[in-house]
N, C-alpha and C positions, 0 to 999 in steps of 0.2 A: 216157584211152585210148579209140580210136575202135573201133568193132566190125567183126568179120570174118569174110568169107565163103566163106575160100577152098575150097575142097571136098579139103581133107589125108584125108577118110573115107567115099569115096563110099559111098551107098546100092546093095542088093544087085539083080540083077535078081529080077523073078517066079519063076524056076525055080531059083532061087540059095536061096530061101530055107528055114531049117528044113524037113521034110519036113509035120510035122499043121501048123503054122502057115501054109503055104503051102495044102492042102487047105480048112482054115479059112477063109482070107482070100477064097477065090478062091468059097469058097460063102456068103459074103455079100455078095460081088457079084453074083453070079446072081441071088441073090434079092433083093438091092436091086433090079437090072433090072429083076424082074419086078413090083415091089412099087412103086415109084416113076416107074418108064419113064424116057423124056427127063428130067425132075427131076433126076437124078442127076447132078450136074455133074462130080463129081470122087470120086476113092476111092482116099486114100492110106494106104499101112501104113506105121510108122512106130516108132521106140525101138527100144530093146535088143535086140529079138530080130532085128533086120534088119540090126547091128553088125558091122564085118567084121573089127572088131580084138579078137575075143574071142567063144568056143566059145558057142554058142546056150544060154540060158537057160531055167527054166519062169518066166513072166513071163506078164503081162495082154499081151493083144495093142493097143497103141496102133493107134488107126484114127482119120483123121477124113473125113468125110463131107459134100460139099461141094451142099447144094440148092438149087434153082431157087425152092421156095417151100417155106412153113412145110406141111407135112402134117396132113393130117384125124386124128382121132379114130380113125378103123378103121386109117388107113396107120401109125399110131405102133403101135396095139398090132400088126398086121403082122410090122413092124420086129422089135418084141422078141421075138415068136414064134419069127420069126426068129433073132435071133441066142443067144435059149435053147438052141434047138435043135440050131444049131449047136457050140456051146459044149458040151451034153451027150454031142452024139457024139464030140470030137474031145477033150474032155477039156480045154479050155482054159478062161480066161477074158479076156471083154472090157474093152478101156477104152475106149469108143468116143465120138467127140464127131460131132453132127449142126450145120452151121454152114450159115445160109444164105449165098448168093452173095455177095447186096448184102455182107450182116456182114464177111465174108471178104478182104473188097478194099478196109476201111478198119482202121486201124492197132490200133483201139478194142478191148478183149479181147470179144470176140463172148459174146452169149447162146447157149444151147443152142436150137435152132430147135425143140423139143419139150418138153422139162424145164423147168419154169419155177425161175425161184432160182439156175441154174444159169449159170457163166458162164468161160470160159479165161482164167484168170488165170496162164498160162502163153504167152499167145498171142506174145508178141513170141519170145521162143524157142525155140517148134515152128517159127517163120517163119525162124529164122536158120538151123534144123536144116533144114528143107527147100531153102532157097536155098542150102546149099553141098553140095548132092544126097544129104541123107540120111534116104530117102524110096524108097518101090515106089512109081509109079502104076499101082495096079490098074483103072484105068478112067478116063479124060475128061481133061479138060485138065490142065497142070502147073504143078504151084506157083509157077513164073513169071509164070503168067501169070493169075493171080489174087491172089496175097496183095503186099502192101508189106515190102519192107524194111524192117525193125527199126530203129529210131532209138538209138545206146549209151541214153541215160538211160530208154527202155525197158525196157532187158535187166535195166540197175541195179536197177530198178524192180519186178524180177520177180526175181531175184538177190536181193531183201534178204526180198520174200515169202520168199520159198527157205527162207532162212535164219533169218527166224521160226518157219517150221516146224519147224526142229530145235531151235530157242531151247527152244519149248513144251514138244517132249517132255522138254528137261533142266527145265523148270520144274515139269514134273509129274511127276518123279521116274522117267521112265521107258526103261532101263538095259537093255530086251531085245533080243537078239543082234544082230537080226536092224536095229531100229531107230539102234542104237549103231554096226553096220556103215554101213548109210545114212548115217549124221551126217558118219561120218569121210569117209567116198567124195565123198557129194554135198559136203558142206565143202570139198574138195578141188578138185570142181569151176568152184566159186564162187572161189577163189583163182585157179584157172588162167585164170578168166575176165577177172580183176582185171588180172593180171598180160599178158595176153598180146590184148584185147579181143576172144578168141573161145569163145563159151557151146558151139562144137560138138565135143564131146567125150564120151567114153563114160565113166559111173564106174568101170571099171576104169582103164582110159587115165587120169584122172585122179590116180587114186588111186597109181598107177606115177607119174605126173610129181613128185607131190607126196614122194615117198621121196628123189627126187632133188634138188630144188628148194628143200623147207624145212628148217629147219633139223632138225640130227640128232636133237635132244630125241625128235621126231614119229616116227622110221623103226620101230623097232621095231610101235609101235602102229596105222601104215599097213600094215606089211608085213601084222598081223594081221587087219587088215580085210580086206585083200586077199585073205587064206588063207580066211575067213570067206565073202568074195563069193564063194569058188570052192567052198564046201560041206567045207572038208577044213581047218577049226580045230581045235587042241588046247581041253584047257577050259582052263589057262592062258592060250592067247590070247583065247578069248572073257571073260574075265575085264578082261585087257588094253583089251579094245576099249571095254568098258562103264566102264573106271576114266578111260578118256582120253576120253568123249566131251563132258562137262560144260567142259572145260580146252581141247580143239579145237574146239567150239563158241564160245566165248569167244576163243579167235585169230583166229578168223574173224572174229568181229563185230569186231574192232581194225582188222581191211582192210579191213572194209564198214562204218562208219558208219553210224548209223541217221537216217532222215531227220527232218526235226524236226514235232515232235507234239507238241498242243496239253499243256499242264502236266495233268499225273494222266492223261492218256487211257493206252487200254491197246494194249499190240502188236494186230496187226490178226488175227494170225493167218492162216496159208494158207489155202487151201481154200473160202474162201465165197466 
């Protein structure tokens, strides 16, 4: 299955979005301006909360942050001054990613231009979510016109991270609501992706396709999830959610395949 771009969920405009999200967004640009000047190549907002097929979240704000050159010492701690402060007044919080230019316009998952250790191992998939316009540009050029198109065995490639990530928490016994919801939604996601070769979809969106789509066993324990992403679970259904995530986690892994590793090595784990 080859990947796809077609923009079925456009991104919202600037004045479209959330009401403090938008405040938020629009004063770290300012102060990026004023913090970095010309540097600042680009300034996209970005994820859930920019969604237009389901009611605004409380959610980390997705940003990435596109620079002309790595920053000083004084300009990083700036930065975070920044975006403390912002975050303290508007009550929100950050996910924010700092990517240089050069990084930005080869395929390769980019380092953090300041955080060292740090690296997007999600990058092929913010790039698919961006290319079929699901994305603000709060400032500078647009994601056309800097990042590559995603290659399938990329997405695959970040798809199965994904999916490690949920492996973990069922390996480590852990069954909380809110993680057990993620399992089933983002699971879901990763099916629809399988199925259809496009990663750009919302976990709700998915979590709806997948009620329809798989088999009946799962409906009951999507529908809960879904009650769950929306804040209005019975404790029977969170129950639900956390008994079926170890068993959909494991469906999953039967559509994705794990790629082949070296004998005794261990899953990679997301996140590093």
């Amino acid at each position: 299955m080859g990947a796809s771009y077609a923009a079925a969920m456009p991104g919202l405009h600037g004045d479209e979005l959330p009401a403090e999200a938008r405040s938020a967004w629009l004063s770290l640009r300012d102060e990026l301006r004023g913090i970095v000047g010309d540097d600042l190549v680009a300034l996209w907002a970005h994820g859930g909360t920019i969604a237009v097929d389901e009611p605004p979240r409380d959610a980390d704000l997705d940003t990435h942050a596109i620079l002309a050159h790595r920053p000083t010492d004084a300009t990083v701690r700036g930065i975070e001054a920044a975006e403390e402060a912002i975050a303290s007044k508007h009550g929100i919080d950050w996910d924010t990613w700092y990517v240089l230019a050069d990084d930005a316009r080869r395929p390769d998952p980019p380092i953090h231009a300041f955080r060292d250790g740090r690296r997007d191992t999600s990058w092929a998939i913010h790039r698919a979510h961006w290319l079929a316009g699901r994305y603000v540009n709060l400032h500078g050029s647009e994601p056309d016109e800097i990042v590559p198109a995603p290659a399938w065995a990329e997405l695959v490639a970040e798809l199965d991270r994904e999916l490690e990530h949920l492996e973990r928490h069922v390996v480590e016994g852990d069954t909380d609501p809110s993680e057990a919801t993620y399992a089933l939604l983002n699971g879901s996601r990763i099916l629809h992706a399988l199925e259809t070769g496009s990663v750009v979809i919302t976990k709700r969106a998915a979590g709806a396709w997948a009620t329809r789509q798989l088999p009946a066993r799962w409906r009951p324990a999507l529908h809960a999830a879904l009650r769950a992403y929306a804040g209005e679970p019975t404790p029977d259904e969170i129950t639900l959610v956390a008994t079926a995530m170890a068993p959909f986690v494991a469906f999953v892994r039967e559509r994705l395949p794990a790629p082949d590793r070296p004998a005794g090595a261990l899953p990679r784990w997301s996140g590093s």
